[in-house]
FIMARGU-328612 format. One record per residue (C-alpha): residue in three letters; x, y, z. Coordinates in pm, 1 decimal, always signed. Layout:
resn|X|Y|Z
ala|X|Y|Z
...
//
This chain:
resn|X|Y|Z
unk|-1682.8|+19067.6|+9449.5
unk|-1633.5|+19241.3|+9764.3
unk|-1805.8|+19394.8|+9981.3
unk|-1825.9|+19736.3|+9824.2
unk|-1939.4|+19598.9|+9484.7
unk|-2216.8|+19361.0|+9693.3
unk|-2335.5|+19705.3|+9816.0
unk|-2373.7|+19846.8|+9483.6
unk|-2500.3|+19627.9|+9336.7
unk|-2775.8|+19539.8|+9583.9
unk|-2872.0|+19955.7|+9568.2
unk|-2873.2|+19931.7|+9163.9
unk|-3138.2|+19590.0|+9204.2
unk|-3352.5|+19818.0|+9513.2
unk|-3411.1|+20121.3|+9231.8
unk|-3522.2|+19894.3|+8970.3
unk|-3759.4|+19787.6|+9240.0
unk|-3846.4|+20097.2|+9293.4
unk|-3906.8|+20259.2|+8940.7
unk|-4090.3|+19925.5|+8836.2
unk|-4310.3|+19957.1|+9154.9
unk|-4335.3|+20340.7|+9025.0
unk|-4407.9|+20239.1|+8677.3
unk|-4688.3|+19980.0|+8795.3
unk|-4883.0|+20273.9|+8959.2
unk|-4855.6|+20519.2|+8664.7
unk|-4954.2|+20274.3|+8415.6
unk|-5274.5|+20206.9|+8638.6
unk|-5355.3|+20591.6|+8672.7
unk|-5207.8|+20769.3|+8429.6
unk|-5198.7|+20511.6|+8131.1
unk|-4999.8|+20679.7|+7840.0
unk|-4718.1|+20615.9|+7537.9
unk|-4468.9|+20799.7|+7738.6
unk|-4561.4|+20544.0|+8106.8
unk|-4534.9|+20269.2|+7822.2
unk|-4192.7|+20346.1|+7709.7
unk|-4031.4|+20397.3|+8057.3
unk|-4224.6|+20057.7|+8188.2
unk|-4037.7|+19914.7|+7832.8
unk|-3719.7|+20085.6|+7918.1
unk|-3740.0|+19933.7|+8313.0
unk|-3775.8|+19599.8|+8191.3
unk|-3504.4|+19588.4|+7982.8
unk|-3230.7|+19735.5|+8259.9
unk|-3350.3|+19420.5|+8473.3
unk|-3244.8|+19248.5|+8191.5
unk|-2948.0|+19439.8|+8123.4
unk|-2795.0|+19501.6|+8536.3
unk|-2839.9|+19104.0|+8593.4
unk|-2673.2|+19044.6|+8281.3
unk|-2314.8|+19280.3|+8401.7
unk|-2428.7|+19142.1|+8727.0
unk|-2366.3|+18786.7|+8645.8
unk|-2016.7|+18925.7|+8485.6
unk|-1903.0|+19092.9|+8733.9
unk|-1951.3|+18789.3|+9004.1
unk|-1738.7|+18531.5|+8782.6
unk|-1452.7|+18793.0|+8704.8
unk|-1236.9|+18941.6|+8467.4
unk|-1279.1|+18655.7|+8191.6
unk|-1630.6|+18706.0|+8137.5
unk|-1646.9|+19108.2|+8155.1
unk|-1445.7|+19112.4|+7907.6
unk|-1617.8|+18815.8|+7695.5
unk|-1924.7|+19048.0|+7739.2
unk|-1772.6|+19365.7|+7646.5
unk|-1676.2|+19200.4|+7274.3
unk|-1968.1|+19064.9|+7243.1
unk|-2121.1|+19420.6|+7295.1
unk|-1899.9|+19537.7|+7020.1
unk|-1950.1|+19279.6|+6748.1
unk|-2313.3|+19335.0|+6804.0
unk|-2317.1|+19737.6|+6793.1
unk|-2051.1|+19687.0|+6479.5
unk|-2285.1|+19429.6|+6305.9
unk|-2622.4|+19699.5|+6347.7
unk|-2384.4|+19956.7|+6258.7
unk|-2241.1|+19821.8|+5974.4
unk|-2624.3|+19701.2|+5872.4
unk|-2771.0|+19987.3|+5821.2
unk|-2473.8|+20130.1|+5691.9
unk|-2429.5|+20085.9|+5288.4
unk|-2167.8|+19846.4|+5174.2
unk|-2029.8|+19704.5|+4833.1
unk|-1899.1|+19353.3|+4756.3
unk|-1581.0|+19493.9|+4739.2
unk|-1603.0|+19618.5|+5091.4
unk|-1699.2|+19244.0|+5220.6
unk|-1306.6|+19109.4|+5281.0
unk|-1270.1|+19443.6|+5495.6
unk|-1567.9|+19396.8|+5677.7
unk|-1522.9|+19051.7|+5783.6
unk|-1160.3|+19095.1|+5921.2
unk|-1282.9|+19374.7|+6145.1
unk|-1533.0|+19134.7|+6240.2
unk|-1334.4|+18821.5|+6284.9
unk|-956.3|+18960.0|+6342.1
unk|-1036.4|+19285.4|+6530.8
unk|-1252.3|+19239.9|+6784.3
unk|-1107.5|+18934.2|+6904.8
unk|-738.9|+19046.7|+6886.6
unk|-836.3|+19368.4|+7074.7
unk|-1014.6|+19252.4|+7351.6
unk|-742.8|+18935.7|+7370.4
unk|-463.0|+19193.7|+7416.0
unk|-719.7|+19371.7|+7712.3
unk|-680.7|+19002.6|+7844.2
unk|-355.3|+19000.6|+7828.4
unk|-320.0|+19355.3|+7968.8
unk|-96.6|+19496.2|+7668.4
unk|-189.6|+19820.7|+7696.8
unk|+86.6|+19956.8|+7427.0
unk|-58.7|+19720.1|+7185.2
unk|-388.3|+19762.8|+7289.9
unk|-405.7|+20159.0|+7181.7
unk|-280.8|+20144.6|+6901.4
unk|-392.3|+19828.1|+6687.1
unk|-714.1|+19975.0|+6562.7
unk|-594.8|+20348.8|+6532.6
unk|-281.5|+20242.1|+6322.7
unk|-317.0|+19891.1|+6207.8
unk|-642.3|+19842.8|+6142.6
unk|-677.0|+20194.9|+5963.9
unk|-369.2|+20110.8|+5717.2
unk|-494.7|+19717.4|+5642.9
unk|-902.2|+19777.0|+5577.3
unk|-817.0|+20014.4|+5324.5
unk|-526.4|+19809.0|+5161.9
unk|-789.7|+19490.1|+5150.3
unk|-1032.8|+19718.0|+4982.9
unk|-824.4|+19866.8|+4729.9
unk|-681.9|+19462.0|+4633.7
unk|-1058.4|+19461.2|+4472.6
unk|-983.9|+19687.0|+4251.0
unk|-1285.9|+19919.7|+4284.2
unk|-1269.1|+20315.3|+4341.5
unk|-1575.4|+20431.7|+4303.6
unk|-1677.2|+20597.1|+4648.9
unk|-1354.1|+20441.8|+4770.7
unk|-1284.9|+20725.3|+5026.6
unk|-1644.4|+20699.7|+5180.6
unk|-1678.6|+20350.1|+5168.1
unk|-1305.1|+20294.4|+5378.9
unk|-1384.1|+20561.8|+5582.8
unk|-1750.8|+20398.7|+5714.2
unk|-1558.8|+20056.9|+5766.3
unk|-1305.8|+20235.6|+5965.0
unk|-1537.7|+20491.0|+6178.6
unk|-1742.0|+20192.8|+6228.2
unk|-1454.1|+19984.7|+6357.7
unk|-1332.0|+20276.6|+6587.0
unk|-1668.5|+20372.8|+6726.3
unk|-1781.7|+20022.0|+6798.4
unk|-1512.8|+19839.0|+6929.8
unk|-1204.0|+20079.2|+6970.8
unk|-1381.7|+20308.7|+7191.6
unk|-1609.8|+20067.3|+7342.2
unk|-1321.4|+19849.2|+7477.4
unk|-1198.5|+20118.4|+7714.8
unk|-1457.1|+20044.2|+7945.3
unk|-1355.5|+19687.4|+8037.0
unk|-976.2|+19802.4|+8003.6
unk|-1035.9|+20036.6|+8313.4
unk|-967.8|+19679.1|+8453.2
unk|-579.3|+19656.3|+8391.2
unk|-519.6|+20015.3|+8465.2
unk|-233.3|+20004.4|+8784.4
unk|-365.2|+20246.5|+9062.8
unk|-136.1|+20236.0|+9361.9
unk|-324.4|+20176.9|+9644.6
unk|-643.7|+20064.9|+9454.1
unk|-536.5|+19703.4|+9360.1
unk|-831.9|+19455.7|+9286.7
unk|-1066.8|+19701.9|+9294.4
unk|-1073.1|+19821.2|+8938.9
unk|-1455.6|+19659.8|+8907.3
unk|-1540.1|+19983.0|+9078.9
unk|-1412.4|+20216.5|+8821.5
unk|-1618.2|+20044.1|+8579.4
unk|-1902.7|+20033.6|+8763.9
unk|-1879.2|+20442.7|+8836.1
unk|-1838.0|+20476.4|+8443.2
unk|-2150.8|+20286.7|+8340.6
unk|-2320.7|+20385.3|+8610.1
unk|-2291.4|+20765.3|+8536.5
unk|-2331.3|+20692.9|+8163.6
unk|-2676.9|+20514.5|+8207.2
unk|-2826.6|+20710.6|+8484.1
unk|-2726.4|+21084.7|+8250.0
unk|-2892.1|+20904.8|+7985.7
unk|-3205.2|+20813.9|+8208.6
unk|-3200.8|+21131.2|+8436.2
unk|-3163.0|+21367.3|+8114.8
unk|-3467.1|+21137.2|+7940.4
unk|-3709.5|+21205.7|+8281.9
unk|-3592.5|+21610.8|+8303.8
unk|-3663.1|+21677.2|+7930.4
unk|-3969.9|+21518.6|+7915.2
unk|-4077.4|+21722.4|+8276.5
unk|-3906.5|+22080.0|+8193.5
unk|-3748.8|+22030.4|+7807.2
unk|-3857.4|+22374.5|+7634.8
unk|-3575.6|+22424.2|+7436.8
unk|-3364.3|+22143.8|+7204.3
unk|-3047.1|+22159.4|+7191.9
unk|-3051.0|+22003.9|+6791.1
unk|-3388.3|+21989.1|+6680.0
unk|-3288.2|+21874.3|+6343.6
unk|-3088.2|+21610.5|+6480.7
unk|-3221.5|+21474.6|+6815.9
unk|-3589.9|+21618.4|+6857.5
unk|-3551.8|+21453.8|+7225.8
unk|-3268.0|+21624.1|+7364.6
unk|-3314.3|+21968.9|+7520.2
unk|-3111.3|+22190.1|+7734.5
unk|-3310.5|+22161.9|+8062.7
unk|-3303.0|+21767.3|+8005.0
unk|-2876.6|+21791.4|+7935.3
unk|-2845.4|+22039.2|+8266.8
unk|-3106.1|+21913.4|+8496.0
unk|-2969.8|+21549.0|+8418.4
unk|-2619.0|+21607.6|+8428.3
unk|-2596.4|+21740.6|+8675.1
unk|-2826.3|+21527.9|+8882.1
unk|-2585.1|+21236.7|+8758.0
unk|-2272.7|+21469.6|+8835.0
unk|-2378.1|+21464.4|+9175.5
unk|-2436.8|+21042.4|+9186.1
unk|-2091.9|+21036.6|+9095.8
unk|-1962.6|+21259.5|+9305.3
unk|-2166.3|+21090.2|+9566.3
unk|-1995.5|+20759.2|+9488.4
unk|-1601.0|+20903.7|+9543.3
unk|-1599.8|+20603.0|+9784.8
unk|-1547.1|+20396.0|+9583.9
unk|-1284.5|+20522.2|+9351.6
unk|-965.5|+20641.0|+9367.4
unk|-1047.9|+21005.7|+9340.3
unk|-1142.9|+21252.2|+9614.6
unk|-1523.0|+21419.6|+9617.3
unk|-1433.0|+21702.7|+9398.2
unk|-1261.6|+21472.1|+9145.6
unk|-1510.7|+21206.4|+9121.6
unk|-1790.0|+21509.9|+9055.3
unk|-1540.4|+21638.7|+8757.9
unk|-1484.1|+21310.3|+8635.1
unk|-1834.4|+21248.9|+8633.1
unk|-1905.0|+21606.1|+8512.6
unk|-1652.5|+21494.7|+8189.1
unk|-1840.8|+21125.4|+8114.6
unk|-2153.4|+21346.2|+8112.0
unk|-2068.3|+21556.2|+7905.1
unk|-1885.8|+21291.6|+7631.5
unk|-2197.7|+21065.1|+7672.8
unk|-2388.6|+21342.2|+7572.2
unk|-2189.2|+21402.9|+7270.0
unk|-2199.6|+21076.0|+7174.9
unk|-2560.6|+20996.9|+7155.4
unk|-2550.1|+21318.5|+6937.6
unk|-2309.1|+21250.0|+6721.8
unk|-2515.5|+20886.5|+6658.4
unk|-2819.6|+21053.4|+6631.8
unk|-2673.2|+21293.4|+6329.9
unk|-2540.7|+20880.2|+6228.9
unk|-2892.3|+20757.0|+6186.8
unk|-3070.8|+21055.6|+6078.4
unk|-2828.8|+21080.0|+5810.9
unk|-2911.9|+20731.3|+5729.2
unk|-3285.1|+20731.0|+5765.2
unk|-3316.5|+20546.9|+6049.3
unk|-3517.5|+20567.6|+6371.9
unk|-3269.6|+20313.7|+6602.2
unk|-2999.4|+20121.8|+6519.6
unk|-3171.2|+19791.8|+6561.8
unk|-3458.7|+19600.3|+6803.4
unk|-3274.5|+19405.0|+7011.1
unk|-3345.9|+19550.0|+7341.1
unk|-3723.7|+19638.2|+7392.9
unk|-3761.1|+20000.1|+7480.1
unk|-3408.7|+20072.9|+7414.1
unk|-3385.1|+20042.0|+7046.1
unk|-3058.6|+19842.1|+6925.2
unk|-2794.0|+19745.1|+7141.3
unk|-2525.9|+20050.6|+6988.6
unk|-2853.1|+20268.6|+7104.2
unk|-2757.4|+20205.6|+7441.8
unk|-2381.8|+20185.2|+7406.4
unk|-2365.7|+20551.0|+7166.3
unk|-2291.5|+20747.6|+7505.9
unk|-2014.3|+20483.1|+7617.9
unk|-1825.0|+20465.1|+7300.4
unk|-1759.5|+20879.1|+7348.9
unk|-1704.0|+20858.3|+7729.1
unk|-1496.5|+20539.5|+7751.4
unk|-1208.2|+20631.6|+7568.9
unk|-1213.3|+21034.0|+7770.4
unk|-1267.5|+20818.7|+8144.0
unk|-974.2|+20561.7|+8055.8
unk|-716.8|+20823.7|+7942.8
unk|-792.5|+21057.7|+8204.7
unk|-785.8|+20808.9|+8470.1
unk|-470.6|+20635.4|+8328.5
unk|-274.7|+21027.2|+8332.3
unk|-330.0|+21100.0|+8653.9
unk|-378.8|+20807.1|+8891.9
unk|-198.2|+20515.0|+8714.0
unk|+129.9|+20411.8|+8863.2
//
């Protein structure tokens, strides 16, 4: 923690205070489903910031302890509303148990080689080969591929967000807590900020069919409200003003994608949320759908052009 991070994090606790103060007066005057969400939604990121909060005060260890957690959790609601076979169950459980541990170890470690490629190349060759051992190919190109998406979506992608921490930026040593903190921070507050504009202005959707929710004024207004948060915070990254606002303009954008591409996921599948464990929020991949696409595009970019 230093003194930047203290900053932050003290603004991030002041909004809450803020929007639940704002949320107390609405739901006195203007009582309504919509005032009952967003009070739902506010209590859940008090929840949620003193959770990170608490992981980014004891360090590296426990980021990264909370970041696989994260992913066994989104891969377990994932995988639950997903159909599986018996045959599928050996697969299943060594993502579980081998995958997620051994990739978030080697983020540990700070392997970064290792670290890109274990899921994409070994983990896509073995789930397969400990499917086929069953004997079973009926749907066996579906099934492999769901295990494998799953796998990629939940835990590959999601681990680039704590892996911003081993990422060597001349000039910016110990202070890689920051790019994390710009990347969820962005993330959550397009996801909010788009919510609030498409509820004021939405006329048009972008995918009716898909995500009912999402509309074009919400996806401008609130990107580029959260374009300019991030370009606000430059500060605190390694970038100048103009490339924090792109970089911000580019997590926008791939969160955006994300919670689309999930939303075709569980419409496809039936389902309103992928699970209950966060009130207001839906499941815990509801909330993480926008990182997994935005993670992966942050890292790499960050890693091409400011890594040593």
């Amino acid at each position: 923690m230093n003194d930047k991070m203290i900053l932050l994090i003290g603004g991030v606790f002041a909004l809450l205070a803020l929007a639940s103060a704002v949320g107390f007066v609405l739901s006195r005057r203007k009582p309504s489903e919509t005032v009952t969400n967003l009070n739902a939604r506010i209590k859940a990121w008090w929840a949620m910031v003193a959770v990170f909060t608490v992981a980014f005060v004891v360090g590296k260890e426990l980021t990264i302890a909370l970041f696989a957690l994260t992913s066994f959790w989104c891969l377990r609601e994932f995988l639950s509303i997903t159909p599986t076979r018996p045959e599928d169950h050996r697969a299943v459980a060594v993502a579980f148990y081998l995958f997620i541990p051994l990739q978030y170890w080697l983020i540990w470690l700070g392997w970064q080689s290792l670290f890109a490629i274990l899921i994409p190349v070994w983990a896509f060759l073995l789930l397969p080969v400990l499917a086929v051992l069953k004997g079973e190919t009926e749907d066996f190109m579906a099934r492999t591929a769901r295990i494998q998406w799953a796998l990629m979506l939940c835990v590959f992608c999601i681990s680039h967000a704590p892996a911003l921490l081993i990422i060597r930026i001349p000039g910016f040593a110990g202070q890689n807590f920051l790019l994390l903190f710009f990347l969820i921070t962005v993330v959550q507050l397009s996801d909010v900020l788009q919510y609030v504009f498409g509820k004021l202005f939405g006329r048009h959707k972008v995918a009716p069919r898909v995500s009912p929710a999402k509309t074009w004024e919400g996806l401008i207004g609130g990107g580029l409200a959260a374009t300019a948060v991030g370009a606000g915070l430059w500060w605190i990254t390694p970038f100048a003003p103009w490339q924090a606002a792109l970089m911000a303009l580019v997590i926008v954008l791939s969160g955006f994608a994300g919670g689309l591409v999930l939303s075709a996921v569980k419409r496809s599948l039936g389902a309103k949320d992928w699970g209950t464990m966060i009130e207001g929020h839906g499941g815990a991949l509801d909330r993480m759908d926008s990182v997994s696409f935005a993670a992966p595009v942050f890292f790499h970019l960050v890693n091409y052009f400011f890594a040593a």
